[in-house]
C-alpha positions in Angstrom: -42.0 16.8 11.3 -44.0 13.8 9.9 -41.5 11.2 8.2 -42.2 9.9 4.9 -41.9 6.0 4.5 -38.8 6.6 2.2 -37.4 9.0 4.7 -37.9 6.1 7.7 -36.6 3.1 5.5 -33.6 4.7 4.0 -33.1 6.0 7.5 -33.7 2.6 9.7 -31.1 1.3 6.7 -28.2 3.2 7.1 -28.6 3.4 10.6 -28.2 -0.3 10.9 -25.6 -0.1 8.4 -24.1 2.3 11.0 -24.6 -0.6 14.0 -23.2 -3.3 12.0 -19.6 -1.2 10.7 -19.2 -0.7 14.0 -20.2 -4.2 15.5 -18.1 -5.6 12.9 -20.1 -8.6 13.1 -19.4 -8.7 8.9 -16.9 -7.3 6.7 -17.7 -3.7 5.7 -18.1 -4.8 2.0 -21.1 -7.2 2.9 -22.2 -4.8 4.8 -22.6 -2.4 1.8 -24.1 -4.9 -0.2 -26.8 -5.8 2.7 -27.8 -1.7 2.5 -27.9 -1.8 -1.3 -30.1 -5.1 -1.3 -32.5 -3.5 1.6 -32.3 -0.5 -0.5 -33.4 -1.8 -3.7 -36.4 -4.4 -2.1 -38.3 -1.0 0.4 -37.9 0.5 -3.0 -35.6 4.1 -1.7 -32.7 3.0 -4.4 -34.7 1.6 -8.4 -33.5 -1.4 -9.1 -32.6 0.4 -12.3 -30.1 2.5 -10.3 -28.8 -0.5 -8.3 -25.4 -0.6 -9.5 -25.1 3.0 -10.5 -22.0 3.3 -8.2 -20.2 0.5 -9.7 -20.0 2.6 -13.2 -19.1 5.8 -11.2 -15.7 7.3 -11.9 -14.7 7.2 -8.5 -14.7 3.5 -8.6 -12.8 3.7 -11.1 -10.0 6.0 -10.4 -9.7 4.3 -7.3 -9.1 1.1 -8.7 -6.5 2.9 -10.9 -4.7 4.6 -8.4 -4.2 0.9 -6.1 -2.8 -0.1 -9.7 -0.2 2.5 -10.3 0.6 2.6 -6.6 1.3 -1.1 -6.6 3.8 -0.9 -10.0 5.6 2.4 -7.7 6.2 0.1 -4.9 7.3 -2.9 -7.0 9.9 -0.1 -9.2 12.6 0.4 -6.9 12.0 4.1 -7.0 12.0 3.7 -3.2 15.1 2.3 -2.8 16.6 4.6 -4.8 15.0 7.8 -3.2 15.8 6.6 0.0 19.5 6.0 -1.0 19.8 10.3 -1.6 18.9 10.4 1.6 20.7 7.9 3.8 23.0 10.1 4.9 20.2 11.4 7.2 18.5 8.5 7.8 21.8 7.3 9.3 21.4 9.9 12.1 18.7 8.4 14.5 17.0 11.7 15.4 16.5 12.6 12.0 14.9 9.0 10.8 11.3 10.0 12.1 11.6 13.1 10.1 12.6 11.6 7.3 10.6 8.8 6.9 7.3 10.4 8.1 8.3 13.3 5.6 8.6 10.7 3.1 5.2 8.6 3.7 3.6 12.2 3.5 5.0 12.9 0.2 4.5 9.5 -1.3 0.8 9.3 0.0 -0.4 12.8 -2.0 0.6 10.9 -5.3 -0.3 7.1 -4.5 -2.8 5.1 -1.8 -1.5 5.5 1.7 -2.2 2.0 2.8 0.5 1.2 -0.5 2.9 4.1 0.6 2.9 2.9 3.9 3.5 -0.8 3.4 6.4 0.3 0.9 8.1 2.3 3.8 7.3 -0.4 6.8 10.1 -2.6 6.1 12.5 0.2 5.3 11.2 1.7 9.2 12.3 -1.6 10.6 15.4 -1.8 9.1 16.7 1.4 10.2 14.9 0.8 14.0 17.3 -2.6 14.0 20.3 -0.6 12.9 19.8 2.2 15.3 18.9 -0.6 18.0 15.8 1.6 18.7 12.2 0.0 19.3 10.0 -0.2 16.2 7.3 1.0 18.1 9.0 4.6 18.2 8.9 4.8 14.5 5.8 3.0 13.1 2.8 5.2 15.0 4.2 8.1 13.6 4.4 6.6 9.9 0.9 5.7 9.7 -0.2 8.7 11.0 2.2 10.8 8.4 0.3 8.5 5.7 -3.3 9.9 6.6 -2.0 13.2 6.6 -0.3 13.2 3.3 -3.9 12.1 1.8 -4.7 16.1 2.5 -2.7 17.2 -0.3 -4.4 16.4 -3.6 -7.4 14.9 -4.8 -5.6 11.7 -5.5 -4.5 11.1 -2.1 -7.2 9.5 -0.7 -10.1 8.3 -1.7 -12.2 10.1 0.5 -11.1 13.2 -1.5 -12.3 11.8 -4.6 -15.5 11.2 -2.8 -15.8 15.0 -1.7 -14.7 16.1 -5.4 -17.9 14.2 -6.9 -20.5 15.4 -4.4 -19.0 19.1 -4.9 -19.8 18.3 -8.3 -23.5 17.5 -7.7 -24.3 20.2 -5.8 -22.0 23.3 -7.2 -21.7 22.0 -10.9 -18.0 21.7 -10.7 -15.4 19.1 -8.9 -12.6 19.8 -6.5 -9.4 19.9 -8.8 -6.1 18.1 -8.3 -4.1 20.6 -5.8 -7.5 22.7 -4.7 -6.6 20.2 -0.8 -3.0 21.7 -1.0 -3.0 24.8 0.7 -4.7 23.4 3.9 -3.0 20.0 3.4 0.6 20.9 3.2 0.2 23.7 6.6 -1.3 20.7 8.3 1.2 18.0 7.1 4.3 20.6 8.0 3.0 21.9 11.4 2.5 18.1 11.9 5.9 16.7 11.0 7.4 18.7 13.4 5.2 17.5 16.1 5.4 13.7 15.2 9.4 14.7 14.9 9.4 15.3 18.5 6.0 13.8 20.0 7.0 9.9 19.8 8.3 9.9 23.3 4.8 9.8 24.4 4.7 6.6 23.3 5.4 3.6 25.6 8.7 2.4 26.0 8.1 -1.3 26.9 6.2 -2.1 23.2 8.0 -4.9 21.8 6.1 -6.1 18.0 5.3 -9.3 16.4 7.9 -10.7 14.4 8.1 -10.1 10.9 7.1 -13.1 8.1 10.9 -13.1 7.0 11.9 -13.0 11.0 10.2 -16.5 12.1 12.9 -18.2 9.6 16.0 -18.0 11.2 18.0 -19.3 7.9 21.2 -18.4 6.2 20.8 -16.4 3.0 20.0 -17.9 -0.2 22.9 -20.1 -2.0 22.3 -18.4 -6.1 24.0 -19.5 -9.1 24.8 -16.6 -10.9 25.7 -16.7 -14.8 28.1 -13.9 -16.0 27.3 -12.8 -19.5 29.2 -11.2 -22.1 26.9 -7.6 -21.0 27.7 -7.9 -17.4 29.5 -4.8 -15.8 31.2 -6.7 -13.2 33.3 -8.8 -15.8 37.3 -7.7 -14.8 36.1 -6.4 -11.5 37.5 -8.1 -8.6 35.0 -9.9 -6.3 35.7 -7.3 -3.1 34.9 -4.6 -5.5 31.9 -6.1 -6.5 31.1 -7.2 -3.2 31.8 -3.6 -1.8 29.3 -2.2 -4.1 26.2 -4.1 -3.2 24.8 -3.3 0.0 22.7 -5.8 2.4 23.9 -8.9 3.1 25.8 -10.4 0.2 29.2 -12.2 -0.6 30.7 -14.5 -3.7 31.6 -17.9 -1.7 32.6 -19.7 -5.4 33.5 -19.3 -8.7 33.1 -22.0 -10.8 35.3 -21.1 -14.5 34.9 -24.4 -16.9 35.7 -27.3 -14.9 37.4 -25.4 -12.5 35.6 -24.5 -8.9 37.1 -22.2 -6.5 35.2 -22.1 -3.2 35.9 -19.3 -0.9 38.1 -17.8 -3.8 40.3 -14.6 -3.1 38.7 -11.5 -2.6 41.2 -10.7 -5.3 40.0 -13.1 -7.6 39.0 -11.1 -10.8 35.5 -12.1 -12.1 35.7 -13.1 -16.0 33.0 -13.3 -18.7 31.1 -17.1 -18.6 31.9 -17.5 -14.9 29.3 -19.2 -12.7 29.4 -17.2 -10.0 28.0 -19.2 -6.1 26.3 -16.2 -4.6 25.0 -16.2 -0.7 22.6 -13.0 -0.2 19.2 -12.3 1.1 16.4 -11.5 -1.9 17.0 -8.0 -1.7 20.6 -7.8 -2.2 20.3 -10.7 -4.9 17.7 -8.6 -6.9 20.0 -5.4 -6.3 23.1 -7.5 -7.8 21.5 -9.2 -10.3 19.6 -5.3 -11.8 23.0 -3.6 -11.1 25.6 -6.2 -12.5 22.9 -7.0 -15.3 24.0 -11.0 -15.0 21.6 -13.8 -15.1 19.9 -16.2 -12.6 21.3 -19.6 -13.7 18.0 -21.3 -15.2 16.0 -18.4 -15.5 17.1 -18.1 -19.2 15.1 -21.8 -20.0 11.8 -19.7 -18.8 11.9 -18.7 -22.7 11.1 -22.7 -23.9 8.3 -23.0 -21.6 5.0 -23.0 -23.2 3.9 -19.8 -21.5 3.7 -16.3 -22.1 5.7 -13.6 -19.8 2.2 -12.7 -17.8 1.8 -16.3 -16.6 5.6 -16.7 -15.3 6.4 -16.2 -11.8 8.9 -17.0 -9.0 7.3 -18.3 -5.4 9.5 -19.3 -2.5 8.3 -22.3 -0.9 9.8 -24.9 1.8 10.4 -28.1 1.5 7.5 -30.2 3.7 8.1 -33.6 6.0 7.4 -36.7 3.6 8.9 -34.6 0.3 10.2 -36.7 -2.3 12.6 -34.1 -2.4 14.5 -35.0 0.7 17.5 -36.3 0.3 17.6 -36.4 -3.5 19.3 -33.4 -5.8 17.6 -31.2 -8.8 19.2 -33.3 -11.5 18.0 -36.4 -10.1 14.5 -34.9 -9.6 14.9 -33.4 -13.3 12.6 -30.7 -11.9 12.8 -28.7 -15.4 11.3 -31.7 -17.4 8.9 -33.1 -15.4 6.9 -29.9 -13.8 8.3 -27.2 -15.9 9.5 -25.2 -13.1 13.5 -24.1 -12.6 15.4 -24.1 -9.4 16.9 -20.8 -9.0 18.4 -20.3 -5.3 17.9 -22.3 -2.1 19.0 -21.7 1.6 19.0 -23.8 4.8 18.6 -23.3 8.3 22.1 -23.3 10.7 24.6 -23.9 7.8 25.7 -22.4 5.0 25.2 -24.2 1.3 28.6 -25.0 -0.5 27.7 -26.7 -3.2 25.9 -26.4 -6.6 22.5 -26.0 -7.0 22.7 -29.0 -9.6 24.3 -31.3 -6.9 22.3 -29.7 -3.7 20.9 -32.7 -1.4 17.3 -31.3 -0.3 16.2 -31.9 3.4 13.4 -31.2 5.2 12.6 -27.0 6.0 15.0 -26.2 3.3 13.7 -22.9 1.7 13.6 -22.5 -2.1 13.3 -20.1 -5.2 11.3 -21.6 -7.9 10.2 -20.0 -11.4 7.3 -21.5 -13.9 3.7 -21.0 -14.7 2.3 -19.5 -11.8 -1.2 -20.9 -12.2 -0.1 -24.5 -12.3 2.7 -23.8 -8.9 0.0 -24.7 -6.4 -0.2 -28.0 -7.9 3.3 -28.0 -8.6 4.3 -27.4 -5.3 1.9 -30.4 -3.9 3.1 -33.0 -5.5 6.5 -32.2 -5.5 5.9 -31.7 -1.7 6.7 -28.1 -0.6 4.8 -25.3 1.0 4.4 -22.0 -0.5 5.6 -19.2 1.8 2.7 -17.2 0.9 3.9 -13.7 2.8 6.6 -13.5 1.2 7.1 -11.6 -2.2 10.2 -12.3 -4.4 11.0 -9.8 -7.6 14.6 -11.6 -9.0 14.7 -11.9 -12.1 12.4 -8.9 -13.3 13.6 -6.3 -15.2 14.2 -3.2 -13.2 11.7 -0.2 -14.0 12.7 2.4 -11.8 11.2 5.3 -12.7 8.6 4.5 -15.7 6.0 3.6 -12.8 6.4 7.3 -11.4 6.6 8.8 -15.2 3.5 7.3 -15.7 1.9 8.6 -12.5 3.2 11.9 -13.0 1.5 12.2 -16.9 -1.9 11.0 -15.4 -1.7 13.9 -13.3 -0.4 16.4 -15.1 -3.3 15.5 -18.0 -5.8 16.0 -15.5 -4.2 19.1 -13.8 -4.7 20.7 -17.2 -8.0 19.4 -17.8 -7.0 17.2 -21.0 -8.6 14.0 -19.6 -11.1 13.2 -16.8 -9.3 12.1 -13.5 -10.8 8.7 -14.2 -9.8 8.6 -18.3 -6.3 9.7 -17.0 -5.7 6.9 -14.3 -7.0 4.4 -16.9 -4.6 5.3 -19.3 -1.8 5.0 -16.9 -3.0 0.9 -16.0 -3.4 0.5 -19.7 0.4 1.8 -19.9 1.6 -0.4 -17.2 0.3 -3.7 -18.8 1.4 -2.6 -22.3 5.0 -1.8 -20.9 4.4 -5.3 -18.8 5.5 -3.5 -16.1 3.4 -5.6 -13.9 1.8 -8.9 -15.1 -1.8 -9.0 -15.2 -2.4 -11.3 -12.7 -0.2 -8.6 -10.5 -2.7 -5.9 -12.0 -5.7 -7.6 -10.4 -4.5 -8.6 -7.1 -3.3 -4.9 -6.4 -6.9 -4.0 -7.0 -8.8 -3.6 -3.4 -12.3 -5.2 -3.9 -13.9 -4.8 -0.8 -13.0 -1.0 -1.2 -14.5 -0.9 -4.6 -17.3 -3.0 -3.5 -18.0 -0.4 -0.4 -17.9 2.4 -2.3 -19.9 1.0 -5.5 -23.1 -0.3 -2.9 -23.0 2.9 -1.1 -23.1 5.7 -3.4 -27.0 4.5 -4.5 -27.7 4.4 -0.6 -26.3 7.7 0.6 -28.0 8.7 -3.0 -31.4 7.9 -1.5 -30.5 9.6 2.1 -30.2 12.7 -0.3 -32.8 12.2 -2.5 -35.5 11.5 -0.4 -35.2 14.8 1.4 -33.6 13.2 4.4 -30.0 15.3 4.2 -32.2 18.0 4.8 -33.9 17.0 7.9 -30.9 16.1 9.6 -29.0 19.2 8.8 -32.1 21.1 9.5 -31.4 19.5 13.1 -28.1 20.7 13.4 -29.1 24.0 11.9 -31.5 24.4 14.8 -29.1 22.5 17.5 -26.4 25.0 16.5 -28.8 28.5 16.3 -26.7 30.6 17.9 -23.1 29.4 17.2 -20.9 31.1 14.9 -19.9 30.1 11.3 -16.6 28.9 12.4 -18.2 27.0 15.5 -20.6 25.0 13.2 -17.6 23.8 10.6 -15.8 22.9 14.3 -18.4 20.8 14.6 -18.8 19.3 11.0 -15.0 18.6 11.4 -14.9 17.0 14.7 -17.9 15.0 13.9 -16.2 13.6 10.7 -13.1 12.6 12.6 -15.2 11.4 15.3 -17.3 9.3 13.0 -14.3 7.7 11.3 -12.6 5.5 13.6 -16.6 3.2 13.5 -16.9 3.5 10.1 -14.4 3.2 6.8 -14.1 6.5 6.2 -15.1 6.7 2.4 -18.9 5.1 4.0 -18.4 8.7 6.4 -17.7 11.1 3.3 -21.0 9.6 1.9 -23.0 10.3 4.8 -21.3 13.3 5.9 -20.5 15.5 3.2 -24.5 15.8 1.7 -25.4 16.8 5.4 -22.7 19.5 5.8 -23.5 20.5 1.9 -26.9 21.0 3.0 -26.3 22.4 6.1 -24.2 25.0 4.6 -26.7 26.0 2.0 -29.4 26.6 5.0 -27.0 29.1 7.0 -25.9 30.9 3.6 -22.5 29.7 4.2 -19.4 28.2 1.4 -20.3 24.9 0.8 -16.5 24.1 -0.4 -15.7 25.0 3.6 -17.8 22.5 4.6 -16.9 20.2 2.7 -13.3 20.6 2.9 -14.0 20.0 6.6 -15.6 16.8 6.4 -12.3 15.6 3.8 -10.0 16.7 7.1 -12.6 14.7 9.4 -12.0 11.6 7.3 -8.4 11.6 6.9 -7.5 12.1 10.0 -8.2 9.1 12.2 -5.3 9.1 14.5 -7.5 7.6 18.0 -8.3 4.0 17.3 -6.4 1.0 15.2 -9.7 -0.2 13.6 -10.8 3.6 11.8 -8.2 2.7 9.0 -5.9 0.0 7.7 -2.7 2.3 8.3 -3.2 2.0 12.1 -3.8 -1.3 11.7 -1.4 -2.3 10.0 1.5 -1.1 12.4 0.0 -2.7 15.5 1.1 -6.1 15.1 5.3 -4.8 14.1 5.2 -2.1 16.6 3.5 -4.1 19.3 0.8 -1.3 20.2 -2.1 -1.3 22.5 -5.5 0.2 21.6 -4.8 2.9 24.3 -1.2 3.6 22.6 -3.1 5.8 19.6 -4.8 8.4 22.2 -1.5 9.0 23.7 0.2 10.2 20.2 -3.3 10.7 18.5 -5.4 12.8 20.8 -3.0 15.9 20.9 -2.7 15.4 17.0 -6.1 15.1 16.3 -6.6 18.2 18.5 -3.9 20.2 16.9 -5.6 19.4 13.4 -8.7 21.0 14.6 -7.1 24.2 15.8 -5.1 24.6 12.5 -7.9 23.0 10.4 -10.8 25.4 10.9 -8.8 28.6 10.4 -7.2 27.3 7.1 -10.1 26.4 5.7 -12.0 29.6 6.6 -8.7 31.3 4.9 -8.7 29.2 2.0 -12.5 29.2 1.4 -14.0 31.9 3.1 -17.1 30.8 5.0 -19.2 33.8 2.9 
């Protein structure tokens, strides 16, 4: 068969595409942008059509679905899902079923990276308590996030991916729960096996310290203002203390001129106390929601000259050479000259006994500080300090708890019932999440992903032009005659394992786009579903559970759980077989093959 010159340059194109995901040599999103420019000047992609994909609704909704994700993480919906259930994760052997259980369920609704990184910490917490090794919990988390991808359309952008080319080639899209019946067999039989399966995993794996870790310093010294609306006013301090979990204690209470240090636990707590509180961030932004007091000096946010959007807190740590060291807020008058207000401090080896007003910085002392979060980098250099950039801080915010997950569940009920495009839908729920300033804006567009975007924008007009050009058809007419012979349910075998094969080398959105036209095409030539195939190729891409470089999941546990590269095969392989001997039957049951 004599090759077109379209058919050789879009070919020569995406096969160095191919060479360079895998080299690595770039980052996949200037990779993307190299095939779209090579695309456009050999003339297979118009340079009318060049940014085509950027408009496309799939950008789109995946943009939206990194932004709602982000505001579920930020909610506290988490913690207080996981607080039903801490009664099992209490019980060591029932932590990997519960946490992988819940990745799973948290991934169908929201990005699996995000669902993942919201459970990480929580999975290191609970490994600590059980004095287990991290390493026997995180693998099977990351791989519970892939899997819960498979359940709906929004699970994982690859999904999205397979719902638009359905749409170009059978005139209608994949709809919210069509990838539940195979999804949910797969996550269950799965579960069970990850439940069990860990202990293949080495036992010697010792991870990287976390950000928070490499600080060995006592909690933060807060100065707590007790308002006329806060609950804990009459309660005694050990019952206030009893009802906050983490690390937290009262160490002063400071009543008009009056300061108690290491008061009674039978001390009762009155209205217009300042309270000296010693807790981590967590269990300060617990207190501070439940309690409903105030951060002394967060109330003076209100005079500065900014709106809500533009105010943030940072922690930062006071650098050699400071002209911090050794003098106190007052004297520094940190409100008045750089508009920022001291809210909590800590220091490493002692614990802080004084006021914040009257607090002698020194060198490595780590600090809380609120004001306009454009201007902090500045702020923060002149007044000497380093930003500890790792680290997020919420106090202060107003808890939303469930209004993030209200939100999500409306988007996808309007699109289960057709009312709105996915796309329309997802939009509406960011546009309800910066109306309800549930996330500042600034928030907003750092939780958006651009490199993703950017991949998937540049290669929808490539993999556009592999179709197009008639060269989808010559490489399933390949496969059709490599495969003369074999079976219907041999061939999607093979369109599955090549997909998960594929993966791990390539992001696995850049797979869907060159996989799913060939197995749509390919279907069409044997007379066979197209939806099968398809749906294989959206198993294929989810489930990369061999290598830590196929998806960010993997990656992101191999530094806290101390993996090898060889570490995924051991837990992987037998998954990633098991997949494929549950996958191609469920598929053939859900869509039949004819």
């Amino acid at each position: 068969m004599t090759l077109t010159l379209d058919q050789m340059a879009v070919f020569i194109i995406i096969a160095g595409s191919i060479v360079l995901f895998i080299t690595e040599r770039w980052r996949y999103d200037i990779i993307a942008l190299i095939a779209l420019f090579a695309s456009v000047v050999t003339g297979v992609v118009p340079a009318a059509k060049a940014f085509s994909g950027f408009s496309d609704p799939v950008v789109i909704t995946v943009g939206a679905i990194l932004i709602i994700s982000a505001a579920i993480s930020r909610s506290g919906f988490i913690d207080y899902a996981l607080s039903l259930l801490s009664r099992f994760t209490e019980k060591p052997k029932l932590q990997i079923t519960v946490l992988v259980a819940m990745v799973m369920t948290l991934s169908a609704f929201m990005n699996n990276v995000g669902a993942l990184a919201i459970l990480l910490p929580i999975a290191l917490t609970f490994a600590k308590k059980a004095g287990r090794k991290p390493s026997e919990l995180l693998m099977p988390l990351s791989f519970g996030s892939l899997l819960g991808g498979l359940i709906t359309l929004i699970g994982t952008p690859p999904n999205l991916l397979i719902s638009r080319i359905r749409n170009d080639m059978t005139g209608a899209p994949f709809q919210m729960f069509d990838f539940a019946p195979v999804g949910l067999t797969i996550c269950a039989v799965a579960l069970v096996y990850l439940s069990f399966a860990w202990r293949l995993l080495p036992k010697d794996r010792r991870g990287t310290p976390s950000p928070e870790d490499q600080f060995v310093i006592a909690d933060y010294i807060s100065e707590v203002v007790v308002g006329e609306e806060a609950v804990i006013a009459g309660k005694t301090i050990k019952t206030i203390e009893n009802s906050i979990e983490g690390d937290f204690s009262i160490v002063g209470v400071i009543r008009g001129d009056e300061r108690r240090l290491a008061p009674s636990s039978q001390t009762k707590i009155l209205a217009d106390d300042v309270l000296l509180v010693e807790a981590d961030t967590i269990s300060l932004k617990s207190f501070v929601d439940k309690a409903k007091v105030a951060l002394a000096g967060s109330k003076e946010t209100k005079d500065l000259s900014v709106t809500s959007d533009e105010v943030g807190i940072v922690e930062a740590v006071v650098r050699e050479g400071s002209e911090m060291i050794n003098s106190t807020p007052g004297r520094l008058r940190l409100r008045h000259r750089f508009n920022i207000n001291l809210l909590a401090a800590r220091r490493a080896g002692t614990s802080i006994k004084s006021r914040l007003r009257d607090l002698r910085f020194r060198e490595g002392d780590v600090i809380v500080l609120q004001g306009n979060l454009d201007a902090m980098p500045e702020t923060l250099s002149e007044i000497g300090c380093l930003p500890l950039a790792e680290r997020s801080v919420q106090l202060g915010r107003p808890q939303q708890t469930l209004l993030p997950a209200l939100i999500l569940a409306v988007a996808v009920l309007l699109t289960m019932f057709d009312v709105l495009p996915i796309s329309i839908s997802f939009l509406g729920g960011v546009l309800a999440i910066a109306l309800l300033r549930i996330m500042r804006l600034n928030e907003i567009y750092k939780a958006i992903d651009g490199p993703v975007l950017v991949l998937l924008g540049a290669m929808i007009p490539v993999t556009e032009a592999l179709q197009s050009s008639g060269g989808t058809e010559i490489i399933s007419s390949a496969i059709a005659s490599v495969s003369a012979g074999m079976s219907g349910p041999m061939i999607l075998g093979v369109i599955l394992v090549a997909s998960m094969l594929i993966t791990p080398f390539l992001n696995n959105g850049a797979t869907v786009l060159l996989m799913a036209p060939i197995a749509g095409s390919l279907a069409h030539k044997l007379g066979l579903s197209v939806d099968a195939f398809l749906m294989a190729v959206a198993v294929g891409t989810s489930c990369d559970f061999l290598t830590p470089i196929g998806h960010q999941s993997n990656t992101l546990v191999m530094g806290p759980g101390g993996y090898k590269f060889s570490d995924y095969w051991r837990l992987g392989l037998p998954l990633s077989i098991l997949v494929v001997v549950l996958g191609v039957p469920l598929i053939m049951l859900v869509w039949p093959l004819k």
